[in-house]
C-alpha positions, 0 to 999 in steps of 0.5 A: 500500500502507497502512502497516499493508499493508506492516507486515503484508507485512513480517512475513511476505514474508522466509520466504515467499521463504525457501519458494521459495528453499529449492524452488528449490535443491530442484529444482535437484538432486532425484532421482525419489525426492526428488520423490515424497517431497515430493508425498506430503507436498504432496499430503496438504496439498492434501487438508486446506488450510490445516490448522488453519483448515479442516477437510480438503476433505472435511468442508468438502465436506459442510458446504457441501452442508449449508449448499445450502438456506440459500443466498439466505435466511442465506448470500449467494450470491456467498459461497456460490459463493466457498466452492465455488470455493475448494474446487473449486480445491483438489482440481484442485490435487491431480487435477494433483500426484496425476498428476505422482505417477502418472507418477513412480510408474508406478502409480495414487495411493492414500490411503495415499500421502498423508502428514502430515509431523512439521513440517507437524503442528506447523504445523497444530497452531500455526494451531489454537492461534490459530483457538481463542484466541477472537481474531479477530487471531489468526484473520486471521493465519492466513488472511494467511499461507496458502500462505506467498504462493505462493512455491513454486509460483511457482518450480516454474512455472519448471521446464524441460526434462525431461518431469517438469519441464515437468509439473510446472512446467504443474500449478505455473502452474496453482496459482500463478495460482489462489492468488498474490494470496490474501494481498491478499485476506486482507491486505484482511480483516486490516487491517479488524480492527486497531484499532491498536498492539496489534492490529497487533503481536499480529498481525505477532507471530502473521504472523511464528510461523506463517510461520516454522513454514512454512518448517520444513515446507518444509525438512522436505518438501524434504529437504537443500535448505537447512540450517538456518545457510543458512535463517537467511542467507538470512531475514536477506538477505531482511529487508534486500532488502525493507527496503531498497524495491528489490525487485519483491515479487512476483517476489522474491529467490529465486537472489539471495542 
C-alpha cells in the first residue's frame, strides 16, 4: 500500500467499521419489525446506488441501452460490459433483500415499500454537492467511499441460526463478495488524480464528510443500535486500532471495542 493508499484508507476505514459495528449490535437484538424497517430503507438504496453519483438503476438502465450502438466505435467494450455488470449486480442485490422482505412480510414487495430515509437524503444530497463542484477530487471521493467498504454486509454474512438469519446472512455473502474490494478499485482511480498536498487533503477532507454522513444513515436505518456518545467511542477506538498497524483491515474491529 502507497502512502497516499493508506492516507486515503485512513480517512475513511474508522466509520466504515463504525457501519458494521453499529449492524452488528443491530442484529444482535432486532425484532421482525426492526428488520423490515431497515430493508425498506436498504432496499430503496439498492434501487438508486450510490445516490448522488448515479442516477437510480433505472435511468442508468436506459442510458446504457442508449449508449448499445456506440459500443466498439466511442465506448470500449470491456467498459461497456463493466457498466452492465455493475448494474446487473445491483438489482440481484435487491431480487435477494426484496425476498428476505417477502418472507418477513408474508406478502409480495411493492414500490411503495421502498423508502428514502431523512439521513440517507442528506447523504445523497452531500455526494451531489461534490459530483457538481466541477472537481474531479471531489468526484473520486465519492466513488472511494461507496458502500462505506462493505462493512455491513460483511457482518450480516455472519448471521446464524434462525431461518431469517441464515437468509439473510446467504443474500449478505452474496453482496459482500460482489462489492468488498470496490474501494481498491476506486482507491486505484483516486490516487491517479492527486497531484499532491492539496489534492490529497481536499480529498481525505471530502473521504472523511461523506463517510461520516454514512454512518448517520446507518444509525438512522438501524434504529437504537448505537447512540450517538457510543458512535463517537467507538470512531475514536477505531482511529487508534488502525493507527496503531495491528489490525487485519479487512476483517476489522467490529465486537472489539
Amino acid at each position: 500500500m502507497t502512502d497516499t493508499e493508506h492516507a486515503l484508507l485512513a480517512a475513511a476505514w474508522p466509520y466504515w467499521e463504525a457501519e458494521g459495528e453499529i449492524a452488528r449490535r443491530f442484529y444482535a437484538r432486532a425484532s421482525d419489525d426492526d428488520h423490515i424497517f431497515y430493508l425498506r430503507a436498504q432496499l430503496w438504496k439498492e434501487l438508486n446506488p450510490v445516490d448522488g453519483y448515479f442516477n437510480g438503476l433505472h435511468r442508468e438502465l436506459a442510458a446504457l441501452v442508449d449508449c448499445f450502438p456506440e459500443v466498439d466505435k466511442t465506448i470500449p467494450r470491456r467498459e461497456f460490459h463493466f457498466r452492465l455488470t455493475q448494474l446487473a449486480d445491483e438489482f440481484n442485490h435487491y431480487l435477494l433483500l426484496a425476498d428476505v422482505f417477502e418472507r418477513l412480510a408474508g406478502r409480495p414487495i411493492s414500490p411503495d415499500d421502498t423508502v428514502q430515509l431523512p439521513e440517507e437524503k442528506k447523504l445523497g444530497d452531500l455526494r451531489r454537492s461534490y459530483v457538481q463542484s466541477g472537481s474531479p477530487i471531489d468526484r473520486a471521493a465519492v466513488g472511494f467511499t461507496e458502500g462505506g467498504g462493505a462493512r455491513l454486509f460483511r457482518e450480516g454474512a455472519k448471521l446464524d441460526g434462525s431461518e431469517l438469519n441464515v437468509m439473510t446472512a446467504e443474500a449478505m455473502q452474496v453482496i459482500y463478495d460482489d462489492e468488498r474490494d470496490h474501494y481498491k478499485e476506486m482507491a486505484r482511480e483516486a490516487v491517479s488524480l492527486i497531484g499532491g498536498e492539496d489534492d490529497l487533503a481536499r480529498m481525505t477532507s471530502a473521504i472523511r464528510a461523506i463517510s461520516a454522513q454514512r454512518v448517520s444513515m446507518r444509525r438512522e436505518m438501524f434504529r437504537g443500535a448505537m447512540t450517538e456518545d457510543e458512535t463517537e467511542a467507538f470512531l475514536a477506538g477505531a482511529e487508534r486500532a488502525f493507527a496503531s498497524g495491528g489490525v487485519d483491515l479487512d476483517a476489522g474491529i467490529a465486537g472489539r471495542i
